[in-house]
BALOBA-1460 file (C-alpha; in Angstrom, 3 decimals):
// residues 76
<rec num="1" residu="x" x="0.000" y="0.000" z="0.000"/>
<rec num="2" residu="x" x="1.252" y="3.499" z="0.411"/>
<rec num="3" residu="x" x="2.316" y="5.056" z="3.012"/>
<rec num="4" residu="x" x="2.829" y="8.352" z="3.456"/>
<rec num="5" residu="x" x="2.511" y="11.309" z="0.622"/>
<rec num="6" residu="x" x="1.794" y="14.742" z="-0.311"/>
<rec num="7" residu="x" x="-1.683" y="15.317" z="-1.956"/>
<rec num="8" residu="x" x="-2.651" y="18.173" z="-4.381"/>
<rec num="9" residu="x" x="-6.526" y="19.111" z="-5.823"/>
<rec num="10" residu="x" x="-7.454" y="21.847" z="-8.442"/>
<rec num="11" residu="x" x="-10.690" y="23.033" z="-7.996"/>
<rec num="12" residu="x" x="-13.463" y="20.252" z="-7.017"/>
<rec num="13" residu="x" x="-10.228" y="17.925" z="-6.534"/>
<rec num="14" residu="x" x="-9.378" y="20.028" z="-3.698"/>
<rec num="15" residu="x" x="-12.322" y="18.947" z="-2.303"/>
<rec num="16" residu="x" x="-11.592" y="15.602" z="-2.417"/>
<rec num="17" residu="x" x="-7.834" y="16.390" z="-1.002"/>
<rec num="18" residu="x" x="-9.839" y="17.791" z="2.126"/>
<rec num="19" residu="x" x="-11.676" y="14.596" z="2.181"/>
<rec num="20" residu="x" x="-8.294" y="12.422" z="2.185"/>
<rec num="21" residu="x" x="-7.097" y="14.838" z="4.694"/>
<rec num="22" residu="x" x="-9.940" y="14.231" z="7.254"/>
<rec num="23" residu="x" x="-9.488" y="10.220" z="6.674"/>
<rec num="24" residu="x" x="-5.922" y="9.835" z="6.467"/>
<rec num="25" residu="x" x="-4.383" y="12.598" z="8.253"/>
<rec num="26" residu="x" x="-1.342" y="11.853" z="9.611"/>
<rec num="27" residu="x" x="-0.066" y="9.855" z="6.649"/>
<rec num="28" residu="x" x="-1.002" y="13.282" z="4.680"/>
<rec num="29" residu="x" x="2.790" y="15.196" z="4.725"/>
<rec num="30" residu="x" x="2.145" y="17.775" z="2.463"/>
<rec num="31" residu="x" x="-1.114" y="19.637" z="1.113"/>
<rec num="32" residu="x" x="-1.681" y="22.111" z="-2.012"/>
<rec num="33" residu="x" x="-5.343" y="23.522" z="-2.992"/>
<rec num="34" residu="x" x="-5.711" y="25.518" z="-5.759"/>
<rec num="35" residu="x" x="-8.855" y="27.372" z="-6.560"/>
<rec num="36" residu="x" x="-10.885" y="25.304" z="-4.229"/>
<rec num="37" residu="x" x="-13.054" y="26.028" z="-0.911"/>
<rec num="38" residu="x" x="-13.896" y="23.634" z="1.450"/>
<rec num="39" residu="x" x="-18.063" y="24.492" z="1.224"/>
<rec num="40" residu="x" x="-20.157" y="22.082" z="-0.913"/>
<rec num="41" residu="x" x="-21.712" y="23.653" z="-4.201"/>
<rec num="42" residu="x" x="-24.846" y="25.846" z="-3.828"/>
<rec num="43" residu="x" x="-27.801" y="24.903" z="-5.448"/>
<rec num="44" residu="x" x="-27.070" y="27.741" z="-8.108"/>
<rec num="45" residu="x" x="-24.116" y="26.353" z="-8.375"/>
<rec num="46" residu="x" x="-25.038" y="22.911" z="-9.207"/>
<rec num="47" residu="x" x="-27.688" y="24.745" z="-12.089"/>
<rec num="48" residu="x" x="-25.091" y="26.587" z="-13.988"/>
<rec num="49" residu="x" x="-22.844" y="23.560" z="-13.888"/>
<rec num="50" residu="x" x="-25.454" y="21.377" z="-15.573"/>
<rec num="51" residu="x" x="-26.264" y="24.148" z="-17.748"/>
<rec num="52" residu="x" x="-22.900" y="24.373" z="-19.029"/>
<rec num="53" residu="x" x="-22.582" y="19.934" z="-19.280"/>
<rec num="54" residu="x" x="-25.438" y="20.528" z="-21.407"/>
<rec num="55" residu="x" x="-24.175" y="23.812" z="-23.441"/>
<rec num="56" residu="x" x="-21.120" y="21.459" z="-24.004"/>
<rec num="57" residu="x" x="-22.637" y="18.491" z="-25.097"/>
<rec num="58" residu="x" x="-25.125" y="20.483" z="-27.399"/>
<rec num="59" residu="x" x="-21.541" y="22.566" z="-29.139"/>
<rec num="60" residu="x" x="-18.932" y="20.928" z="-28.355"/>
<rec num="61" residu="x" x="-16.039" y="22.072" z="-26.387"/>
<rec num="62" residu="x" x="-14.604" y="24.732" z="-29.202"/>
<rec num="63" residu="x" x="-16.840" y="27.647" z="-28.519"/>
<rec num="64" residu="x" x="-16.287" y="27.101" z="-24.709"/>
<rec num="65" residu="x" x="-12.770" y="27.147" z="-25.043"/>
<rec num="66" residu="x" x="-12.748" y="30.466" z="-27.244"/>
<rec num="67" residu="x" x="-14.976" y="32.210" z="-24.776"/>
<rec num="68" residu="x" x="-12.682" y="31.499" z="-21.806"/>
<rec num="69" residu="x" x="-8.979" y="31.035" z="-22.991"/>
<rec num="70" residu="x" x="-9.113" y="34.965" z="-23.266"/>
<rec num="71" residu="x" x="-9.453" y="34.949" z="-19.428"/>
<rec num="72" residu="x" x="-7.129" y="32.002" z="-18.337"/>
<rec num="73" residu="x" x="-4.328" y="33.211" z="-20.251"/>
<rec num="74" residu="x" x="-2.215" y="36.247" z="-20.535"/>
<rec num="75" residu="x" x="-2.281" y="35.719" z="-24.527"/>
<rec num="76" residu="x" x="-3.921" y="39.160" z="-25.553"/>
């Protein structure tokens, strides 16, 4: 098995690094969270998520990906 480690979560996966956290603590030596919080999703939340799954599966990721690039990148 494995014994000790560092853990790392982006965003919903630093939700589940919490979760390892609370169940495995000490064996947990090192944590990073990016762009996470430790609150569950609020019911809005959850809406404009499944909103967007369906936006996605009705275009495709390309338009997606040219609205937001612009904002994730420093590419002007």
């Amino acid at each position: 098995g494995v014994g000790d480690f560092v853990l790392g979560g982006l965003s919903m996966g630093g939700q589940i690094a919490m979760e390892c956290v609370r169940r495995f603590g000490p064996r947990v030596k090192g944590l990073l969270l990016v762009g996470t919080t430790p609150e569950a999703e609020s019911p809005e939340g959850v809406r404009a998520r499944a909103e967007l799954a369906a936006r996605l599966e009705r275009e495709g990721m390309a338009p997606y990906a040219e609205e937001v690039l612009p904002r994730m990148t420093a590419t002007p």
